[in-house]
N, C-alpha and C positions, 0 to 999 in steps of 0.2 A: 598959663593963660590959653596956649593952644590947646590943652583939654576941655575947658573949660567951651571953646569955640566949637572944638568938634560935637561937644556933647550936646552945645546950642543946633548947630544945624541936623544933627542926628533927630533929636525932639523933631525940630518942624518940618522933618520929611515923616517921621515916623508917628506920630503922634496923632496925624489925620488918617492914618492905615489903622492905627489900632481901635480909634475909637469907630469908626464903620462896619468893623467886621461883623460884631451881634447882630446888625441889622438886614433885613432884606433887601433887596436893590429895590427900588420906586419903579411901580409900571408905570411904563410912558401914558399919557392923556387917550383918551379913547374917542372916536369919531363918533360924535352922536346918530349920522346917517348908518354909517355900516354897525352902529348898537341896535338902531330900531327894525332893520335889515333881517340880522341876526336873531331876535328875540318873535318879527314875524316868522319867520322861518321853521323857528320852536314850537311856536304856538300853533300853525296850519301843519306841521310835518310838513314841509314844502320843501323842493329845492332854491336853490335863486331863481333857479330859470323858471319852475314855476311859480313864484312868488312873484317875478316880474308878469308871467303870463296873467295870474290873478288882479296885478293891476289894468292891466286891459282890458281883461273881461267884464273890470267895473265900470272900465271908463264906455268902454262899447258895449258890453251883451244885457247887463244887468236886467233893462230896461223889459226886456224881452224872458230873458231867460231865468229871472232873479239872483238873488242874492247869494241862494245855495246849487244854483244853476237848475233847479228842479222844473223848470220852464213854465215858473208860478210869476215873471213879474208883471209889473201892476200897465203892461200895454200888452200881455199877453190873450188875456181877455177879448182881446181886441183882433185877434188872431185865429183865422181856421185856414186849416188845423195850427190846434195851440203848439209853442215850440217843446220840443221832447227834454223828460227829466234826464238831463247828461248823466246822473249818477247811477243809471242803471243801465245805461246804453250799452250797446255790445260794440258798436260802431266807435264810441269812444276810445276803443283800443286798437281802433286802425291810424296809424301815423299820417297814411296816403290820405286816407276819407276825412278827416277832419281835417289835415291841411286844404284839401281842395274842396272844403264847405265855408272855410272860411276864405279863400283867395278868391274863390270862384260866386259863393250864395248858394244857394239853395235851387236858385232858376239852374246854375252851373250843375246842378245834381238829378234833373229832370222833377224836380219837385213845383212846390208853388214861391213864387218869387217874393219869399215874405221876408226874407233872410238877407242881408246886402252884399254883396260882392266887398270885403275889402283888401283884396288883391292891390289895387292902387294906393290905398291908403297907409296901408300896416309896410312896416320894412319887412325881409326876409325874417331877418334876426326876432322883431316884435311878433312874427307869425310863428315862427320857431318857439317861442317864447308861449306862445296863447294853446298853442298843439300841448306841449308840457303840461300844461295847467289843463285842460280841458282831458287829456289821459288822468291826470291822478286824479277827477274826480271821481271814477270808480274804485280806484287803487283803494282812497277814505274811506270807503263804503262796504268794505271785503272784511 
């Protein structure tokens, strides 16, 4: 009888071991945020930081600057001098000059005050963030 018990609990320790083994373990559930995160990412070559910077740029520059930053948008027109295609800028690949066109405007740069100052508005991190994006627009374009 006590073989009979041992062989019983032997099975139901063992029996959930054998039948799992063929299997692959289950990937855990995936975050739909950081899926769509990651696949923009792919799709722009972007890093995060500039894939955050590109959300910015939509929410503030677009308007101005367009869509592919080529300084085609539809209030551009509206603008002298119109604002420069960032994709070809040489300017674009200075860290300093574009942080301090975007904290400061344009007025900050001896220019014409078409440009807004968003030094107060943007956090460091969201400026840090917009500088990124606004470098790899040429980086795309190479």
């Amino acid at each position: 009888m006590t073989s009979i018990r041992r062989l019983a609990a032997a099975s139901v320790v063992l029996l959930p071991l054998i039948s799992g083994c063929g299997r692959a373990p289950e990937k855990p559930p995936s975050d739909p945020l950081l899926d769509a995160i990651r696949a923009e990412e792919r799709e722009g070559n972007l890093s995060y930081v500039e894939s955050q910077g590109r959300h910015l740029f939509v929410q503030y520059c677009v308007t101005c600057h367009g869509d592919e930053a080529k300084g085609d948008g539809q209030n551009a027109s509206n603008l002298t001098p119109p604002p420069p295609d960032m994709t070809v800028s040489k300017n674009m690949q200075d860290a300093a000059y574009v942080r301090k066109m975007i904290v400061e405007g344009s007025a900050g740069m001896g220019r014409a005050a078409l440009s807004p100052p968003w030094g107060r508005t943007l956090s460091q991190q969201q400026v840090d963030d917009l500088v990124a994006y606004c470098q790899s627009l040429g980086r795309k374009k190479r």
